[in-house]
N, C-alpha and C positions, 0 to 999 in steps of 0.2 A: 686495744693497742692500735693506734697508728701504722697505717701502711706504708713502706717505704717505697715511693715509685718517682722518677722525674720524666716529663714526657715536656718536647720541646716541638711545635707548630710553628711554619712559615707558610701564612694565608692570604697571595695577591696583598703582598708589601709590608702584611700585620703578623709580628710576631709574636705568642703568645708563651711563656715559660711559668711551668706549673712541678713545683717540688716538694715535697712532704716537709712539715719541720722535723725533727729531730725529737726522738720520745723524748718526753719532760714528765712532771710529776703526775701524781695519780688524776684519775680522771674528775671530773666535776663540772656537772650541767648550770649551766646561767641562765633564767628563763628571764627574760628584758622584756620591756613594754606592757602591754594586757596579757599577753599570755602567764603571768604571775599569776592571776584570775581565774583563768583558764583550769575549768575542773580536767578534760580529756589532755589537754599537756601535762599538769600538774602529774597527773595517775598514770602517764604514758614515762615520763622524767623517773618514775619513785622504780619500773621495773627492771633499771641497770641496776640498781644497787650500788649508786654514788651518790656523794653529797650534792642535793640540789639548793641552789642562791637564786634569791630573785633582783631582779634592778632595771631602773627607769631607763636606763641607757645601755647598762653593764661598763662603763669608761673604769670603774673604780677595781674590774678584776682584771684589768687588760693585763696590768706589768705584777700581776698576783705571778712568779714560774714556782710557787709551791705546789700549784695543781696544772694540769693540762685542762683548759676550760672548755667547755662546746657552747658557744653561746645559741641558742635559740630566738629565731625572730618570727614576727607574722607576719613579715612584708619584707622585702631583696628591692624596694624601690623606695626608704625612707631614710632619712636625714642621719638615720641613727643606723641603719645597716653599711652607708657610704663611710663613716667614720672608725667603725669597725671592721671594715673591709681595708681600708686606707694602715690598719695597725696589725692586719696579716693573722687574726686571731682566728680559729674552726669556727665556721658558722653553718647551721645547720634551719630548714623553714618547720613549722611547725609539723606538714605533711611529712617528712621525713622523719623527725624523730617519731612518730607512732609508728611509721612503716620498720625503722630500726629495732622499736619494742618487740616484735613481734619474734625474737629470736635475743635480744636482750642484750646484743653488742653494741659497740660504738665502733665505725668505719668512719672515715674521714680520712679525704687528700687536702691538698692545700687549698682547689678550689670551695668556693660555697656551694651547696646543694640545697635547694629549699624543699624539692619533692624528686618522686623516682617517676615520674610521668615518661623521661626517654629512656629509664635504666637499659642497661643492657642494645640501646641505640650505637651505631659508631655510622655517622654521618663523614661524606667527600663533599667540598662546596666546590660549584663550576660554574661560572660565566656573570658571578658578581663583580661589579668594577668600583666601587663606593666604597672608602674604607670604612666609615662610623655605620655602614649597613653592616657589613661583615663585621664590625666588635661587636655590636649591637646582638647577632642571630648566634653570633658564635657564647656570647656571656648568656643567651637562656638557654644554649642546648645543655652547657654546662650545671647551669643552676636545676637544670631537670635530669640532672645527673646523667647525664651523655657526653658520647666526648667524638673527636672530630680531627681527621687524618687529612694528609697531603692528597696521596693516591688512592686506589682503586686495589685493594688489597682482597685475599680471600676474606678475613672477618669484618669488611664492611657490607651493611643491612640496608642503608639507602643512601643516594643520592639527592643534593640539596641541588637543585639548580636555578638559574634565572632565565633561562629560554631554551628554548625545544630545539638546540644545537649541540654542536660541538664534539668533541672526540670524548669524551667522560660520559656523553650523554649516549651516543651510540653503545658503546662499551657496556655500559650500565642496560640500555635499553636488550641488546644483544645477548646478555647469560640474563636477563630477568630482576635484577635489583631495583625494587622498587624506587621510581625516581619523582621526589614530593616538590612541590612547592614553596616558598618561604610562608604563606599562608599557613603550612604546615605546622609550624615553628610555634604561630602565634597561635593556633587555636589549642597546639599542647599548653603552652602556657596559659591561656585560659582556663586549664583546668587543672591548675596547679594547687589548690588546695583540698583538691578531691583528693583522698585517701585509693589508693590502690589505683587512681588511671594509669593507662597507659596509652601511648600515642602510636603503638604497633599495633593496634585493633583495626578491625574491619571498617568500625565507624570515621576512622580518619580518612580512607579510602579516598574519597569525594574531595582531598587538598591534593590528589598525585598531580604532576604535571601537567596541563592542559596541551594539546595535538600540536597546536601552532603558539604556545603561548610564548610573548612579547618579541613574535617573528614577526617584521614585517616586510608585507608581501603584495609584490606587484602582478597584476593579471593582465594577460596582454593575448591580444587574436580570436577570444571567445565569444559567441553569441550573446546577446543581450539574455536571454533568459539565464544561459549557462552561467555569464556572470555575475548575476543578480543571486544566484543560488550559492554562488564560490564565496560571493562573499560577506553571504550572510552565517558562512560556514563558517570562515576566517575568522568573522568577531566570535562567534558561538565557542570558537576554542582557543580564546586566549590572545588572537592575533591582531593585527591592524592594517587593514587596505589603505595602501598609500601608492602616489603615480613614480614615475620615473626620475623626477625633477628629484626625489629625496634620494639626499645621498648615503642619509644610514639604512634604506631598504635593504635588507637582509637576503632575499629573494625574489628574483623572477621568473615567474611562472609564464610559458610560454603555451599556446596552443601549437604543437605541432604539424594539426591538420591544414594550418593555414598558412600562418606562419613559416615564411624558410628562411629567412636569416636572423642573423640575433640583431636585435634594435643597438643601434651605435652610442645610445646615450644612455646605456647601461651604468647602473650605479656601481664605481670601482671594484665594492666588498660583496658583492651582491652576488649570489648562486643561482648562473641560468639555469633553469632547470624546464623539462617539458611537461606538461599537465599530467602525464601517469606519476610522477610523483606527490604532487597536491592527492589522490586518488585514494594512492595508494598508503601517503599518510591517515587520512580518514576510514580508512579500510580496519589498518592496523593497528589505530589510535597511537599511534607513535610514526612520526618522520622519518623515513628510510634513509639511507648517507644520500648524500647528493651528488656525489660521483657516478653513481647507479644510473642517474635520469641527469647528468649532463647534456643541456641541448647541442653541445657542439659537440657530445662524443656520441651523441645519437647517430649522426651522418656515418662516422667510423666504422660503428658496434652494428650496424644492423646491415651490412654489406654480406653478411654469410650468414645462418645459421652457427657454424661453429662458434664464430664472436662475440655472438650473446653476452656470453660470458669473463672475456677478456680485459686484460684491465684498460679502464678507462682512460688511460694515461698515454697509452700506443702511441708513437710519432706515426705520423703519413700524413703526405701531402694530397692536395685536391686530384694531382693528376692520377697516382696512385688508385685512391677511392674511385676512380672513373676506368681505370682498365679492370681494376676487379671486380666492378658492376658490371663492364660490356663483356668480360670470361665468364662470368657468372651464369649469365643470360644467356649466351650462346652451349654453353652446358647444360641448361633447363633446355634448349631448346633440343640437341642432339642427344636428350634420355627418352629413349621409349617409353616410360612410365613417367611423362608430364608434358603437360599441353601443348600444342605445334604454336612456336609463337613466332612472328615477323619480328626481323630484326627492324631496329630505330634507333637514331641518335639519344643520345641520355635528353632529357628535358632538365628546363632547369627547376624545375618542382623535386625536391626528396623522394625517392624512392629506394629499395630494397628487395635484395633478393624475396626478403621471405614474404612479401607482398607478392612478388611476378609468381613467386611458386604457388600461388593461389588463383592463378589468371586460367582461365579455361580457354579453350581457342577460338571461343569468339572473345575473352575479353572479359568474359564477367568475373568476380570473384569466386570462391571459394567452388574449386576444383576439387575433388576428389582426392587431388597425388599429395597430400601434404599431410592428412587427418589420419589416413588408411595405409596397411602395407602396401607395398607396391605392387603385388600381383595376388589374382585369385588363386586359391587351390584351385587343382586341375580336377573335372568333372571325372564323376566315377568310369574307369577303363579307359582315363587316358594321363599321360605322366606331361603336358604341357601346360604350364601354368599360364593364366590371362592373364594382362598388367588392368589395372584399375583403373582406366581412361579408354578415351574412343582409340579409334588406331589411328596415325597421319595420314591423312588421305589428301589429296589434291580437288577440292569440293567442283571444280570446274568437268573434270574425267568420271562426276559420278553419274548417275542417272538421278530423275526428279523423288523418285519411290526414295531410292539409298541417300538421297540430301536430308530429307526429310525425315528418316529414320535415321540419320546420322548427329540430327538437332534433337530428338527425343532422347536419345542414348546420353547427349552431352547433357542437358536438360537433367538428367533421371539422375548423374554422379554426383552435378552441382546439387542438386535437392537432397543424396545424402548425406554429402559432405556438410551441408547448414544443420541436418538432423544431427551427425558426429560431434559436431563445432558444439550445437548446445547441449548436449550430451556430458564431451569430455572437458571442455572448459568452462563451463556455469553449471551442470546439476553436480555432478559427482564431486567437485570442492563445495559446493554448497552440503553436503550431506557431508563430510566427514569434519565429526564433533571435535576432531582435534586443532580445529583452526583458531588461530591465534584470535584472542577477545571470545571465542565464544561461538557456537554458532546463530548464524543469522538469522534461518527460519529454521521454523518447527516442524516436524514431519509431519505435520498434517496440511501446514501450508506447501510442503516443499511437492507431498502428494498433490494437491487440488492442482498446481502447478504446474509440475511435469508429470503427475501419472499417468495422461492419457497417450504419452505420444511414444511410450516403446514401442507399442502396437505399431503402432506406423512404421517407427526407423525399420524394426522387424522384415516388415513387408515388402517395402521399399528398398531393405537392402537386398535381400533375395531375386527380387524383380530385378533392378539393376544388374547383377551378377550374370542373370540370365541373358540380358541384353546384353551384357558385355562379352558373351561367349559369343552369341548370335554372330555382333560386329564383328571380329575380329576370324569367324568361319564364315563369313559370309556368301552366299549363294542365292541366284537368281529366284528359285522357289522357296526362299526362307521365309516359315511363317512366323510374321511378327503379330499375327492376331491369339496364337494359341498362347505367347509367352503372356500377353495381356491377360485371356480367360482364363487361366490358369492363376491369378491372383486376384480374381476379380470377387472372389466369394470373401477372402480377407480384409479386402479395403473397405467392402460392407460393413463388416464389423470392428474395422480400425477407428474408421472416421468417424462416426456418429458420437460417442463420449466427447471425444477431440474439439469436435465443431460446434456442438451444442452446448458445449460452457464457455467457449472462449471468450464472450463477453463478458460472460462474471471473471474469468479469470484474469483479462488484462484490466479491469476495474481495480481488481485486490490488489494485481501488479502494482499501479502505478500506486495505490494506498500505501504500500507499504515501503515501493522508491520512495513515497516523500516522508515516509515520516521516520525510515533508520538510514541516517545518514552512511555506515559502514556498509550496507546493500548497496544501497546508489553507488558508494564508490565501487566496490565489487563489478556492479555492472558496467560501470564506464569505465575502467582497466580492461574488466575483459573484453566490451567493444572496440578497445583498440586495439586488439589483438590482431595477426593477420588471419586465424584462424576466421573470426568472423565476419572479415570482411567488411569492419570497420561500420557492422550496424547493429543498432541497438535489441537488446533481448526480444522486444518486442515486436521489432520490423523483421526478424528471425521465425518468432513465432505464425506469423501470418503466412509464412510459406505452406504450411499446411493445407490451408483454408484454398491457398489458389493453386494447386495443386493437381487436384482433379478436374478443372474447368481447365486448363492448360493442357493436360494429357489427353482431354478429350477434343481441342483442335488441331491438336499435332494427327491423331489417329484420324480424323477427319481428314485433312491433305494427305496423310499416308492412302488412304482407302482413295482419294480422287487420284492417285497416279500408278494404281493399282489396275491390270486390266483385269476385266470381269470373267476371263479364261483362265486366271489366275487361282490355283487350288485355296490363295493367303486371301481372295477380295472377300469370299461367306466368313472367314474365320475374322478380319478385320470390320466389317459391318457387324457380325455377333457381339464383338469385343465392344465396340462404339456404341450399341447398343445397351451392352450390359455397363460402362461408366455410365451413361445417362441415366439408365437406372437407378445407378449408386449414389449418381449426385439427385437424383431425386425424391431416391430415400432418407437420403440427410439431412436438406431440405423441408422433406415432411415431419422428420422426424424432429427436426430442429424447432418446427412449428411447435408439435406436439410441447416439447421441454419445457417452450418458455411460457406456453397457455399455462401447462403446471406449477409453470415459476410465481406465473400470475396468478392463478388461484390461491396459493399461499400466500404470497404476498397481501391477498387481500382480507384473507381468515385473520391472518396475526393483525392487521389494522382496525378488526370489526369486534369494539365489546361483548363479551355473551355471545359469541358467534355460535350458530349451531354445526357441533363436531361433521357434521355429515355434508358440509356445504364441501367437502374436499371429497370428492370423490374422481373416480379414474375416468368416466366415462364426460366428466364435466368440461366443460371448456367456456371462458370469459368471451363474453361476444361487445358489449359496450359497456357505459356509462355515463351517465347524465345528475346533472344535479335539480332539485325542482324545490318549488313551493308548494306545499297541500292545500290547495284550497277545502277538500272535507274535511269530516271528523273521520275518517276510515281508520286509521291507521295511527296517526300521530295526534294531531292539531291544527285547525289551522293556523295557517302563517308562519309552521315549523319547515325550515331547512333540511329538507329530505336527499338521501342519494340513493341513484336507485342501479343497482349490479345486475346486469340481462347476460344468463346465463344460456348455455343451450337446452338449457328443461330448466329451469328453476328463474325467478325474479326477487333477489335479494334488496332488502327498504331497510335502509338503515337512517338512520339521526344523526345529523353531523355536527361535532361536542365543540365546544368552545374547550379552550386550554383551562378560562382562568372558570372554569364553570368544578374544579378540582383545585387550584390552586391559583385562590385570588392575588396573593402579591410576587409578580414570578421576579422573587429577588435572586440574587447571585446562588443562592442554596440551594436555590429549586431549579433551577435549571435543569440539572439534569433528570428531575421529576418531569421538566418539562417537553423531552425528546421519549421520554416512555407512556408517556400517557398518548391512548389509541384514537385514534382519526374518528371513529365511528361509533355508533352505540347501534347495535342489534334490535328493529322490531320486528319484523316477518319474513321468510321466509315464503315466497307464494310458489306454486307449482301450475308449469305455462298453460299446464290442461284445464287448468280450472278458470283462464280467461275465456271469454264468452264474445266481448267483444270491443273491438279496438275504436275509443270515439276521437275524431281529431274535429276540434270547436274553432270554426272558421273565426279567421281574425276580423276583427273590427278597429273601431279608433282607438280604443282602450282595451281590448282585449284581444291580447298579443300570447302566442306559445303557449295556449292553453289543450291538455288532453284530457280522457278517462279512460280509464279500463274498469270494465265490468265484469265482478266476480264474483264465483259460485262456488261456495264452500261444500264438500262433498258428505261433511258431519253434519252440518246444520240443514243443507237444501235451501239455505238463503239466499241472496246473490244481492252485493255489494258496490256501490260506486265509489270508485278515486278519482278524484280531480286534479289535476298537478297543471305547473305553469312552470313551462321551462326556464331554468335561470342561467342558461349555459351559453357560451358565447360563439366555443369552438364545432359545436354541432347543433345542425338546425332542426327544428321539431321534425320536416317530413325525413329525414336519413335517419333520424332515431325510429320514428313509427314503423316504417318501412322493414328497418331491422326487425321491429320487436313481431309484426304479422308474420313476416318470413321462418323466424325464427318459431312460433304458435302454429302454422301449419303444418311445419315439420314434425312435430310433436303431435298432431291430430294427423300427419299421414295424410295430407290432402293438398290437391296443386291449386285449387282455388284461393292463392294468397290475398286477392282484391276482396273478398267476401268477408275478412276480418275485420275491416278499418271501413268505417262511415262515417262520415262528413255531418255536421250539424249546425246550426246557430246554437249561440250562447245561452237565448232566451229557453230553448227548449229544453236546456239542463238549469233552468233557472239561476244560472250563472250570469249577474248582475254586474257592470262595467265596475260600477263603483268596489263591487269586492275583489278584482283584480286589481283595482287602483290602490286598493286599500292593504291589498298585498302586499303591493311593490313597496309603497311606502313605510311597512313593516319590516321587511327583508333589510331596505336601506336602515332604519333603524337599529336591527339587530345587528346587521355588519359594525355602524358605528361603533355600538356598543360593544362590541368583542374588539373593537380597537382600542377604544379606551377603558376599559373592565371595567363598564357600569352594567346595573341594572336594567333592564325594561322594563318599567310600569305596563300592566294590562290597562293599556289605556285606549288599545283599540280591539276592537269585538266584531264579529261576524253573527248577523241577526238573521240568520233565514228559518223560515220558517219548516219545519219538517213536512207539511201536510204539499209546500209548491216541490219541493226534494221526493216526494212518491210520485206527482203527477208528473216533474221531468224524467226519470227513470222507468216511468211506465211507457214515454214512448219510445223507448230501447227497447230492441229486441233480439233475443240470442240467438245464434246457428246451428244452434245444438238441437235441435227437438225441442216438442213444448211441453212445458212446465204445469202441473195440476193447475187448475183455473181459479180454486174455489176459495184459494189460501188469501186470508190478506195482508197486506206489506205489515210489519211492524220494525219501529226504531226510524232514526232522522236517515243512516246510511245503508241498513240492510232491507231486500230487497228482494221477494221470490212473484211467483209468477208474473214473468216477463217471457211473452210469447215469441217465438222465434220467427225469422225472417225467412223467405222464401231462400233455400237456400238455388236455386234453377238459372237464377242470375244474379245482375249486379244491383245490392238494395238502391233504393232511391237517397239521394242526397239530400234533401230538406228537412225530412223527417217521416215519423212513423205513426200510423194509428193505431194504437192497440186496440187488439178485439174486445174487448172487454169495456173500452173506454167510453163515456157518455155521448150522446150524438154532440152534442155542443162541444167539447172538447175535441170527438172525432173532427166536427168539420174545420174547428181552426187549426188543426194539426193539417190539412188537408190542402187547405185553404193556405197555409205557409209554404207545401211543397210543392206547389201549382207558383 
């Protein structure tokens, strides 16, 4: 049976009147067009248990009133549904009658329904001005069996809207109803022949309104960068940057920091507003009202604290706003618990109480009296509470000792109050999960970030406390060095986690400002706060850091106006002593952290690394890149790096990308940022260098070295030849290093004794196979540019037999090597007689004892 319902709509000028007809005869399905065909209509039609009719149009059952008809169509957009809509007959899409079957009634109002894709929908339309858009959205909510109200009632489910305004849209936005786009509309209809969609799932999620959508919006007083970022936001949600000259801009956004009056060529309809609104909509993914962030009712609302929240509508005049700023002030100024501040005429820049109650009395921000209660508990066995700032004093009547410990004290509240400020306004709303959209970071990010600095506030606030008792009892023999040593063992252990990541930390920081837009705005709301004194998280963060090198030159001038008869000068010199300490072990210890940053750093970049290359007592001393001119190790003419550890010397291979993946199309890419810098060949250990050769330059043989090695399994001892390819460091500050670095591991100060000086020829090292190098190297770079092959089309010929006579006249420092042995292989090497070790070897070259008179004397004959 037919439902008897009449429901009447007036929609922005379009009125819509929908009444049931009148029960008429028994029922009877008409399936029109292809659905006659249609086996799943056909078997869907037979489960009423009515007479089902087929027909090419159905024209011929229209004025049939024997039966109540339900015509069935496959399409609400053809020539044949217009005709019968036009004759007022039940029309039903094919999605619907299955979804009908499925309980085996016939429902029908007078509207057509083709599918249940919005059922159980009840849509409000806000801020459409077109009327054929509005028949338009309003005939497919309908046809997707949804229907659509004036107002804002308890059983409406969402809001339609066309821009991220208006009083329907707050309303909506404020209890939670979700508020779609007209997009919304059409992508339900899209999916109008789907059996069982519906357009209240999660998957439609992605049509809800966009932050700024078809807002447009003017920016006005912002920095170049900040603007360029506003308004790449602007488009990203919906919106359109447009200048002043447009008269339909919708809003302008104002930078308050700069900006003090509103621009006179304001667009009529246009909502001044100041930049924590833009912010604060991207925070919230929804547009805050704009009465809130009125630029003109800013001047009004921010004259008291109490005002805050007052309505933005308040009459007062300028002169008004100007005695209740100079009452105001003169108020902060006569409370004992906030900062001694000079009276001054108002300037014509904006300001606010709750800015001044953040002034310390020299002037800087973020005071103590605003963050904290206003006075200390009173110290055990006495009932007089301290207030939480220095005391007023007249700095002219003080002595140079009490000035200067009067700048410490103030120094020490402003450094808690920036620790409180990030505390209570940016970690602890970042940690509570209940914030609208979701929270921001994740507790492992919000740890790496803020975990390390309780320790500090902790410390620091205590310490403070204590100063601020001192201050306010003050006395000629007050010692200000015990309150120091008396925290000097905690700031030890505060600082170091603190200081030793902070580079990684404001790395992440700024990774993750750029890439969630609702954090960045987070953080620039909360920097405009007065709490923070109008700087950024990260100009916040850095207080830490200088912290200790500031409290250590204040105690310095304390201690110079300190006389040395004085019980406080030992206790103040201990104290100065023991921060320098502190900052020295942070310092070291900071060293420490990042050599371990670096060694990992360099494990994870090194194929096949060996696990043990990570060790605690290790530490990264350089790095150079070379060509091998031997066979030692790689090849020659391979592209070698070489890792100079404090005991160990890491040879790695450095990999071509496309030597793994020849065509780095768009898929590979990210194949392409995973695959390792390095391939792992040796591992050497510094002890088993023998000796360090640097091969004096000539025309063509530039940045050539060796090092001579002695394997402790085999008793061999090996030559490497490399030729530096590095540009940033020159061969003798690498060698230099790597002797230095070899002595130290042999426990011996003779570092000149490592490194000797040679000609080319004597390591049978030929001009042309450095030449033949280079033009290798360049070849292989090409070719890693353009991911071709290298043909072995150049070769290195030497001979093994001139390779044992140059290595023979190297001689190690070690002790001498059995005599009797003889060389085998082109690169390995044993008995090689060691060098006097009494002085400095000779620089030309060596005769080995062993060696033939004729090759003694020209070896001879070279270093003469």
């Amino acid at each position: 049976m037919a439902e008897q319902t009449q429901t009447c709509i007036v929609l922005n000028d379009v009125t819509v009147v929908s009444q049931d007809i009148e029960p008429c005869g028994d029922p009877r399905i008409c399936l029109v067009g292809s659905l006659a065909d249609d086996a799943e209509t056909v078997e869907a039609a037979k489960k009423f248990n009515v007479p089902v009719v087929t027909s090419e149009t159905g024209e011929e059952y229209v004025s049939d009133s024997a039966f109540c008809t339900y015509f069935v169509l496959s399409d609400f957009e053809s020539p044949v549904f217009e005709e019968l809509d036009k004759a007022g007959v039940r029309l039903l899409g094919k999605p619907a009658l299955i979804e009908l079957s499925g309980n085996g009634v016939l429902t029908y109002t007078r509207r057509p329904v083709f599918c249940h894709v919005m059922k159980d929908a009840i849509l409000v339309f806000t801020g459409f001005r077109k009327k054929n858009e509005v028949c338009r959205l309003l005939k497919l909510v309908h046809y997707m069996g949804g229907s659509v109200k004036n107002e804002i009632i308890d059983t409406v489910t969402h809001l339609l809207a066309y821009s991220s305004t208006g009083e329907k849209y707050q309303y909506a936005n404020t209890f939670n109803i979700p508020i779609m786009s007209e997009d919304w509309v059409h992508a339900a209809w899209a999916h109008r022949d789907e059996v069982g969609a519906r357009a209240t799932t999660d998957t439609m999620a992605k049509y809800k309104l966009k932050v700024f959508q078809n807002l447009r919006i003017v920016l006005v007083g912002f920095q170049e960068e900040d603007q360029s970022q506003m308004e790449d936001l602007v488009t990203q949600n919906g919106g359109f940057n447009t200048t002043l000259e447009d008269q339909q801009a919708t809003h302008v956004v104002l930078e308050d920091q700069t900006v003090t009056e509103k621009p006179p060529d304001c667009p009529p309809k246009a909502h001044v507003v100041k930049a924590e609104w833009f912010w604060t909509s991207i925070q919230m993914e929804a547009p805050p009202s704009e009465t809130l962030h009125l630029f003109e009712e800013l001047n009004a609302s921010m004259l008291s604290p109490r005002q805050m929240f007052s309505s933005p509508s308040t009459p007062g005049s300028r002169s008004r706003r100007r005695k209740r700023l100079r009452e105001t002030v003169q108020h902060l100024a006569q409370d004992d618990s906030s900062s001694a501040l000079p009276s001054a005429p108002a300037s014509k820049r904006r300001s606010s109480a709750g800015d001044l109650a953040f002034l310390s009395a020299d002037g800087s921000f973020l005071d103590d009296t605003a963050s904290t209660p206003n006075r200390l508990a009173p110290p055990s066995g006495s009932s007089e509470q301290i207030p939480l700032s220095p005391p007023p004093v007249d700095l002219r009547q003080l002595s140079a000792r009490q000035r200067v410990f009067h700048e410490l004290v103030k120094t020490e509240c402003n450094y808690v109050s920036i620790l409180d400020a990030i505390e209570k306004v940016i970690k602890v709303p970042l940690e509570n999960n209940s914030q609208s959209g979701g929270p921001m970071l994740d507790s492992q990010e919000l740890r790496y970030i803020f975990g390390n600095l309780p320790p500090i506030h902790t410390v620091h606030t205590r310490m403070r406390d204590d100063l601020l008792h001192l201050a306010h009892n003050w006395t000629p023999d007050a010692s200000i060095g015990e309150i120091i040593l008396k925290y000097s063992t905690e700031l030890e252990k505060a600082y170091p986690p603190f200081i030793n990541f902070f580079e990684n930390m404001k790395e992440m920081l700024q990774k993750i400002s750029s890439e969630r837009p609702r954090f960045h705005a987070f953080l620039k709301i909360a920097q405009n706060k007065p709490e923070c004194g109008r700087q950024s998280l990260q100009e916040l963060l850095i207080r830490p850091v200088q912290r200790l090198p500031s409290m250590s030159l204040l105690i310095g001038d304390i201690l110079k106006h300190t006389e040395k008869t004085s019980p406080d000068h030992v206790a103040l010199e201990q104290a100065l002593d023991k921060i320098k300490s502190v900052m020295t072990f942070i310092n070291d210890d900071k060293r420490k952290t990042e050599a371990k940053l670096k060694l990992f750093e360099i494990h994870n970049d090194i194929e096949m690394c060996p696990p043990n290359l990570v060790a605690s007592h290790r530490m990264h001393m350089s790095k150079v890149d070379v060509t091998e001119l031997s066979d030692s190790c790689s090849g020659r003419g391979d592209t070698l790096t070489l890792f100079l550890f404090n005991d160990v010397l890491e040879i790695c291979k450095k990999k071509s990308k496309y030597n793994s993946i020849k065509s780095p199309s768009r898929a590979n890419l990210h194949a392409l940022k995973s695959i390792k810098t390095y391939k792992h060949l040796e591992m050497m250990n510094l002890a088993h260098i023998k000796r360090i050769v640097d091969i004096r330059e000539t025309e063509d043989c530039h940045n050539v070295f060796a090092l001579i090695i002695r394997s402790n399994q085999e008793l061999k001892e090996r030559l490497f030849t490399f030729t530096l390819i590095q540009d940033d460091i020159t061969k003798s500050t690498f060698l230099k290093t790597l002797c230095r670095t070899v002595a130290n591991i042999a426990c011996r100060n003779d570092v000149e004794n490592f490194l000797v000086s040679m000609d080319p020829h004597h390591l049978d090292i030929e001009t042309s196979d450095v030449s033949l190098t280079n033009a290798l190297s360049k070849a292989l770079k090409f070719a890693t540019r353009t991911g071709r092959k290298v043909s072995r089309a150049f070769s290195f010929n030497k001979s093994p037999s001139k390779l044992k006579r140059a290595v023979s006249t190297v001689m190690s420092p070690f002790g001498t090597l059995p005599q009797q042995s003889s060389m085998r292989g082109a690169t390995s090497v044993n008995n090689l007689a060691d060098l006097s070790l009494s002085g400095t070897p000779p620089t030309g070259g060596f005769a080995h004892p062993m060696a033939t008179p004729t090759s003694r004397r020209r070896t001879l004959k070279n270093a003469h």
